[in-house]
C-alpha positions in Angstrom: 104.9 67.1 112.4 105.4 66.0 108.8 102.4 67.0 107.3 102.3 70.2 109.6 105.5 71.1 107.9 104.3 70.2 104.3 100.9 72.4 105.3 103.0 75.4 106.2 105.2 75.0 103.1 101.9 74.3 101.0 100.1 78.0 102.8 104.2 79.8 102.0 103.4 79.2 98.1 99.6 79.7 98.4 100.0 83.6 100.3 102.7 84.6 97.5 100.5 83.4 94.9 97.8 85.0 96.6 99.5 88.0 97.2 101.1 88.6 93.7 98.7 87.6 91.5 95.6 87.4 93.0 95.1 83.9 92.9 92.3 82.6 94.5 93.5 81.9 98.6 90.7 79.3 99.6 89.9 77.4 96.3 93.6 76.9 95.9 93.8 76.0 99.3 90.7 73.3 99.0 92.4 72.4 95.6 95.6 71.7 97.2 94.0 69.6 100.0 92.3 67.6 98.0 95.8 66.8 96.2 96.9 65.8 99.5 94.4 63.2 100.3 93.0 65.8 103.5 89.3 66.4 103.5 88.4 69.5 102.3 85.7 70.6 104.4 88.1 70.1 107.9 90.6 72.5 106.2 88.2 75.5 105.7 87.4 76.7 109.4 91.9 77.3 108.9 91.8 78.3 105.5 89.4 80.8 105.7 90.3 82.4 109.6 93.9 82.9 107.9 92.4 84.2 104.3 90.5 87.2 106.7 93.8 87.6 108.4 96.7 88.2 105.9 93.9 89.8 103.2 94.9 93.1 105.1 98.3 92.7 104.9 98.2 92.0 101.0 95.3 94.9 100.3 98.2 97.3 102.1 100.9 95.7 99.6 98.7 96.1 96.4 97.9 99.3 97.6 100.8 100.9 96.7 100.2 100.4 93.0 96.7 101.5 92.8 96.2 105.2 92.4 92.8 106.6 93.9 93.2 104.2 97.1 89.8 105.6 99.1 87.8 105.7 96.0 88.7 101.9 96.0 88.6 101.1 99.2 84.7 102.3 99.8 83.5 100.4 96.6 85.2 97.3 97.9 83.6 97.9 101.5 80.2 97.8 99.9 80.9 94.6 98.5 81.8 93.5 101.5 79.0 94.7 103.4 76.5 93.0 101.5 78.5 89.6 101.0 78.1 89.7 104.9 73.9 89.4 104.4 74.2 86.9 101.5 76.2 84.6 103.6 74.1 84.7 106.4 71.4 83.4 104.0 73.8 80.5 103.3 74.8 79.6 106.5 72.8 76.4 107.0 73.6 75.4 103.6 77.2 76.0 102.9 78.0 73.1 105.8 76.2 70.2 104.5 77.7 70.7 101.0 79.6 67.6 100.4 83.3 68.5 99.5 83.4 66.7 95.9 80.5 69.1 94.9 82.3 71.9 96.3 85.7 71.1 94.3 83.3 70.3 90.9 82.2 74.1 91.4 85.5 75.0 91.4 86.5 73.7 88.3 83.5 75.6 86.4 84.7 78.7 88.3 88.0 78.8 87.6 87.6 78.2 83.8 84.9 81.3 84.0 86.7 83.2 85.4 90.1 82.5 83.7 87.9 83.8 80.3 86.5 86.7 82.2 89.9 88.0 82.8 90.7 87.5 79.4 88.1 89.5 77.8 88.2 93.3 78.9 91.7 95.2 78.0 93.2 97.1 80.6 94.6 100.2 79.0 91.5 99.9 76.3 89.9 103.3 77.9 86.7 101.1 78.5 86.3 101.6 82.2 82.8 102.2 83.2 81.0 103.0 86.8 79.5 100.0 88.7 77.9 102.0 91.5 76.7 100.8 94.8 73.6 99.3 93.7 75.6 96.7 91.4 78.2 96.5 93.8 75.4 95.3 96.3 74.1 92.9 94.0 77.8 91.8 93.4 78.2 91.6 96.8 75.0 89.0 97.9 76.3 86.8 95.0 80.1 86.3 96.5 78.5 86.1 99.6 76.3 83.6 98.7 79.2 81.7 97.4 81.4 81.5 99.9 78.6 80.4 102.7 77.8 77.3 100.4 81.1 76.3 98.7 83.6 77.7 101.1 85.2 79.9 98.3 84.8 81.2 95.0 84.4 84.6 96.1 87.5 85.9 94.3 87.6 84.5 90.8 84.1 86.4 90.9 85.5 90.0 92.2 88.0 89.3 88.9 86.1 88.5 86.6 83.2 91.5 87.8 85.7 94.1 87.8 88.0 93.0 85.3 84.7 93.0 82.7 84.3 97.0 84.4 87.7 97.9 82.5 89.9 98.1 86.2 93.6 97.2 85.9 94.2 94.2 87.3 96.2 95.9 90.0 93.1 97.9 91.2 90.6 95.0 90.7 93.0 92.7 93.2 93.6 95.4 95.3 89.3 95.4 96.0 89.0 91.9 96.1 91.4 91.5 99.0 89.4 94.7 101.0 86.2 92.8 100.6 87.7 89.2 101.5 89.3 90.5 104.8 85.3 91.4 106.0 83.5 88.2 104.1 86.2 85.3 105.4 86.4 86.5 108.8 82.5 85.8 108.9 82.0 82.5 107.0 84.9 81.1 108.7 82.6 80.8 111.4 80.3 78.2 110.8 82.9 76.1 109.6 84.5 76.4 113.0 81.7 75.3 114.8 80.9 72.4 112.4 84.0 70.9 112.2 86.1 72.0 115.1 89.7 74.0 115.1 93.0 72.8 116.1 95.1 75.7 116.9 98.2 73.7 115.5 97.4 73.5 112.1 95.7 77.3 111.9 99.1 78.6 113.0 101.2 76.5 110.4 98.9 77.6 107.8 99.0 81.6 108.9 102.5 81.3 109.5 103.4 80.3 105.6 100.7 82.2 104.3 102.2 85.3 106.1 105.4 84.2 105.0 104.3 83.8 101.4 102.6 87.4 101.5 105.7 89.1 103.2 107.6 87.8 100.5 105.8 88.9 97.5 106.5 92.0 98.5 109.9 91.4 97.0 108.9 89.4 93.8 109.7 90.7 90.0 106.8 93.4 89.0 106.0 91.8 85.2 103.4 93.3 82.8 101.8 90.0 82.5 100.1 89.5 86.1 96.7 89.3 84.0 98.1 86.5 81.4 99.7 84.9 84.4 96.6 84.9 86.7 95.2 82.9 83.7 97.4 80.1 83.9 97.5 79.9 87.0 93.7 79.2 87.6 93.5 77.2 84.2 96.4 74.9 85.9 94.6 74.8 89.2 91.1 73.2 87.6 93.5 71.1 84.9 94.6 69.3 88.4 91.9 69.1 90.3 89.9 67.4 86.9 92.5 64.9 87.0 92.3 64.5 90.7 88.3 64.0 90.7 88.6 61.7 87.7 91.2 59.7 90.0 88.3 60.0 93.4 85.6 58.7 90.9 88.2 55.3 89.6 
């Protein structure tokens, strides 16, 4: 029961974060398991069911900020689309991926894409068009992603979109659309490989829900983008020092 409890409280911060900022749902999850001393790979077939489950609920809260909604919404479904063929691609792959190659991967992500986000101002008039034939190839490389490592898929959608000139408001709003179709699916194989206890999904739905209702309420700040930084920058600062201490 103790560590159910400490899972749900662990999910509350991970949904807000998620939520809010866009931080990344399943690499801080995996991040945060390894933290714990739980084995990474037996937390995905929970972390990822959930992640397709409130994505929804936190596309409908960013939503409300972004301005041309449908125009959104179909890029992101393209994205999504395609993700779906990638990952079958990396289906027999992505489960015998140890998990301290999975949370080295991390690391390189996050500090990519904390720099990605960096780079391309907002309000600097630079937007420019993907289309649907870079959005597909957008889409096989997230999907490809997130059958082998179990995540990564949304530092990725960031750092893409962020470098097309969206506001970080809109390029959150697409990642969580295309998440909700490629999590559901790569949650999957994980399930099968290392089994599901219904226990531990609902405590970590539960908080995440929680987490995700609640940032509904949270402080708007013009520095989401600066803050999203930090965040991911902090995330692979911990998990170095946690690998260094797995490798003593």
């Amino acid at each position: 029961m103790e560590l159910l409890a400490v899972v749900f409280a662990v999910s509350a911060i991970v949904g807000f974060l998620y939520s809010w900022l866009g931080l990344a749902y399943a690499m801080t999850f995996m991040v945060s398991s390894a933290l714990m001393g739980l084995d990474v790979n037996s937390m995905l077939p929970y972390v990822l069911l959930s992640q397709a489950v409130v994505s929804p609920f936190a596309a409908v809260i960013r939503g409300r900020r972004v301005v041309d909604v449908r125009l959104h919404f179909r890029e992101s479904l393209v994205i999504g689309l395609s993700a779906l063929a990638a990952f079958l691609a990396a289906l027999m792959l992505g489960v015998r991926v140890g998990g301290y190659v999975k949370l080295v991967f991390i690391v390189l992500l996050l500090v990519v894409a904390s720099v990605a986000n960096m780079l391309e101002n907002e309000n600097s008039g630079g937007r420019r068009d993907s289309g649907n034939g870079l959005n597909v190839v957008v889409g096989v490389v997230v999907g490809f992603l997130k059958g082998v490592f179990g995540s990564g898929a949304l530092p990725v959608l960031i750092g893409f979109q962020r470098l097309m000139g969206l506001s970080i408001d809109e390029t959150v709003f697409r990642a969580f659309v295309t998440l909700s179709i490629v999590a559901l699916a790569s949650s999957v194989p994980y399930i099968l490989n290392y089994g599901f206890e219904p226990a531990v999904f609902l405590s970590v739905l539960s908080g995440s829900l929680l987490g995700v209702f609640l940032s509904n309420f949270a402080l708007e700040t013009r520095y989401k983008r600066e803050l999203l930084t930090i965040a991911m920058l902090g995330l692979a600062a911990a998990l170095i020092l946690n690998l260094t201490v797995m490798r003593l």
